[in-house]
C-alpha positions as CSV (number, residue, x, y, z in Angstrom):
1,X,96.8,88.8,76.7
2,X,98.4,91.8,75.6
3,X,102.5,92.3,76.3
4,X,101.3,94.9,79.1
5,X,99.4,92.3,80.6
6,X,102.5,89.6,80.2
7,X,104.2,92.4,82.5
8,X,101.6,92.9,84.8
9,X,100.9,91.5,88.1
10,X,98.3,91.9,91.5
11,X,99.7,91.7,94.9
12,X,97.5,91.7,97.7
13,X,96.4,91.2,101.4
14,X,93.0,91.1,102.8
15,X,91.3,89.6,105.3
16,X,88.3,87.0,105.5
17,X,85.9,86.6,108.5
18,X,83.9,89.3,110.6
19,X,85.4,92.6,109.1
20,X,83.8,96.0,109.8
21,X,80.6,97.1,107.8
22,X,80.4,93.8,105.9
23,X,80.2,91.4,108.5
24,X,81.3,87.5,108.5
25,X,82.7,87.3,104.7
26,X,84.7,84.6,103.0
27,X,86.7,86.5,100.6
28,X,87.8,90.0,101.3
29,X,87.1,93.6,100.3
30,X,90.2,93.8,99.1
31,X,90.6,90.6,97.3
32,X,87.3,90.9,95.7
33,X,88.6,94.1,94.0
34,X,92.2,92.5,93.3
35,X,90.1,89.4,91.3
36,X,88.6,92.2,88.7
37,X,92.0,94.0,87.9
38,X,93.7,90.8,87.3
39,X,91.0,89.9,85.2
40,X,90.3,93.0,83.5
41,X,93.7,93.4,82.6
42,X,94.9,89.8,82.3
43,X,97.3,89.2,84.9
44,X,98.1,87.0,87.3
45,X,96.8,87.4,91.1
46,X,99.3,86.7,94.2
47,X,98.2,87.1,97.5
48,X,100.3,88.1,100.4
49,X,99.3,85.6,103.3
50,X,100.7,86.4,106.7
51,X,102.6,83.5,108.5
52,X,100.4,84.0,111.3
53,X,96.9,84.0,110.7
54,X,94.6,87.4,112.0
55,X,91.9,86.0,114.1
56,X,88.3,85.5,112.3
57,X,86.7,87.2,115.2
58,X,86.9,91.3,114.1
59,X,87.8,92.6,117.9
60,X,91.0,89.7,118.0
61,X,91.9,90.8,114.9
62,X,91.5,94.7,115.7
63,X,94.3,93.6,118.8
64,X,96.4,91.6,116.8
65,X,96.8,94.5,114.5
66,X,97.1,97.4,116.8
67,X,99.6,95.3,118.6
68,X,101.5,94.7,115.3
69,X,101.4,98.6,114.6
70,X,102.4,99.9,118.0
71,X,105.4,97.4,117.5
72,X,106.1,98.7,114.0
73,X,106.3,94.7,113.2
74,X,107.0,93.1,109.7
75,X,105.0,90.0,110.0
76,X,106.6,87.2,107.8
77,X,104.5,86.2,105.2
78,X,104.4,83.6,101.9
79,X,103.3,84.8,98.6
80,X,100.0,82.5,97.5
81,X,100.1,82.5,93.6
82,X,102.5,82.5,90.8
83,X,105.4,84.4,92.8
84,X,107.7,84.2,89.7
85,X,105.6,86.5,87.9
86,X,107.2,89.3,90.2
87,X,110.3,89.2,89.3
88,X,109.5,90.0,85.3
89,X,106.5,92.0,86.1
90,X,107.1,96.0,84.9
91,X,104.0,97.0,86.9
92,X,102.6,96.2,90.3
93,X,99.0,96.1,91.2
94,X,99.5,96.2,95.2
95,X,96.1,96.6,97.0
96,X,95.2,96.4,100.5
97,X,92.7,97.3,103.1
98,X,93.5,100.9,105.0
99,X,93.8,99.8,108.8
100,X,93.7,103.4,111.2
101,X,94.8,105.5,108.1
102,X,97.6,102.9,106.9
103,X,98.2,99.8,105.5
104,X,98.3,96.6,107.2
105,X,102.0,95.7,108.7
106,X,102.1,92.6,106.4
107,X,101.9,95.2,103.3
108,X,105.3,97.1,104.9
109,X,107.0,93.7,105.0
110,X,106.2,92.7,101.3
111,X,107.5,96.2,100.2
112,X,110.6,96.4,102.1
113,X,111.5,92.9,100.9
114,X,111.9,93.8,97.1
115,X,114.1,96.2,95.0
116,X,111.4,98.0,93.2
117,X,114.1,99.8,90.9
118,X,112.4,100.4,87.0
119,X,108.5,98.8,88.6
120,X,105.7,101.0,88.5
121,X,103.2,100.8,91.5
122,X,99.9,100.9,91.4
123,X,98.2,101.1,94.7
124,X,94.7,100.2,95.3
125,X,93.0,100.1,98.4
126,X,89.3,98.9,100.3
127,X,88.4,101.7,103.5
128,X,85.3,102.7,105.0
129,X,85.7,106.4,105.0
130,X,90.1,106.9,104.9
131,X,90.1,106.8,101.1
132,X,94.0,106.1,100.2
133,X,95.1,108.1,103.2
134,X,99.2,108.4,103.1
135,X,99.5,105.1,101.9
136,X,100.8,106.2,98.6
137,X,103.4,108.2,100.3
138,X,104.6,105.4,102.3
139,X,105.1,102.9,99.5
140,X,107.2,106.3,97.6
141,X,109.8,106.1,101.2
142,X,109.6,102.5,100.5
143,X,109.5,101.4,97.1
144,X,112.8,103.2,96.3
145,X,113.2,103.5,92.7
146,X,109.3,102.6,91.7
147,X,106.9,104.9,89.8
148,X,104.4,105.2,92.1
149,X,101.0,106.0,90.2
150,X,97.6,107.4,91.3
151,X,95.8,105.0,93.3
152,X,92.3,103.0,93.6
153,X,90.5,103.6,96.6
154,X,87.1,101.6,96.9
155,X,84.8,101.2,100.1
156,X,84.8,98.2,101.7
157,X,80.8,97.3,101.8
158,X,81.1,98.4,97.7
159,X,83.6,96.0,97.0
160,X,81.8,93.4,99.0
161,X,78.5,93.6,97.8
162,X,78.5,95.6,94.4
163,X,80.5,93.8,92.0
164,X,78.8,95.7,88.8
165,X,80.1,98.8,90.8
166,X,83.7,97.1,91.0
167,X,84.4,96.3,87.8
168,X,83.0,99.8,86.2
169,X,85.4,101.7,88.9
170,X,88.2,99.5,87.9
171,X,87.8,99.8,84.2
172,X,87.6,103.7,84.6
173,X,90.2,103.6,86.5
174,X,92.9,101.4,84.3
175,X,91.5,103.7,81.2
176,X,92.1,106.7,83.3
């Protein structure tokens, strides 16, 4: 492990179940991509698991989310993974799925619950067809203090199924 590595960590939410375009799945779009950047580059992976659990049906969960948005909520959540690592890590792999052009409420209460002063952010992101969107905007307003650097934006069904595809976008990606 090299000393970048040491000071490296993936943050991420995502969502098992029926999702959109992939059907009923046990591990997430987004997870499935955080697992090859914390093993390409050798750090540790934390997830960020919402204190109350989106539904596995994909219209519940589509209500629970809109609901959470219209409210501009910040669900609580608990870290699942070496949480320690954050508070040494120098650079911050933060992915999540884009939800209607944004990132999932749970993601807004993570980032406003840290001082990000000195980190470097590096977003990455599972959509069907939004790409990044204005996400990387967002965490700039939020992350106060943070480098925020180019993001990763990978469709869902890729991630999913494709994981030759994952790991050659996410190696050109860390070299780039």
């Amino acid at each position: 492990m090299t000393n970048e590595s040491q000071q490296a960590v993936v943050v991420y939410f995502s969502r098992i179940g029926e999702n959109y375009a992939v059907g009923e799945i046990t591990e997430g779009n987004t997870a499935k991509v955080a697992h090859a950047i914390a093993e390409q580059v050798g750090a540790s992976a934390i997830e960020i698991v919402p204190d109350r659990a989106y539904p596995d049906v994909y219209d519940a969960a589509i209500a629970q989310a809109t609901r959470e948005r219209n409210a501009a909520a910040r669900p609580a959540f608990t870290l699942d993974g070496d949480a320690a690592a954050l508070d040494t890590a120098t650079t911050v792999f933060l992915g999540y799925p884009i939800w209607w052009a944004d990132m999932p409420m749970p993601v807004y209460t993570f980032l406003e619950s840290r001082d990000w002063r000195g980190v470097t952010i590096r977003p990455f992101c599972t959509h069907e067809g939004s790409g990044l969107a204005d996400t990387a905007a967002s965490i700039r307003d939020i992350a106060v203090g943070a480098t925020v650097a180019d993001g990763l934006e990978l469709r869902g069904a890729t991630a999913q199924h494709d994981a030759a595809a994952v790991a050659q976008v996410v190696t050109a990606w860390l070299n780039g």
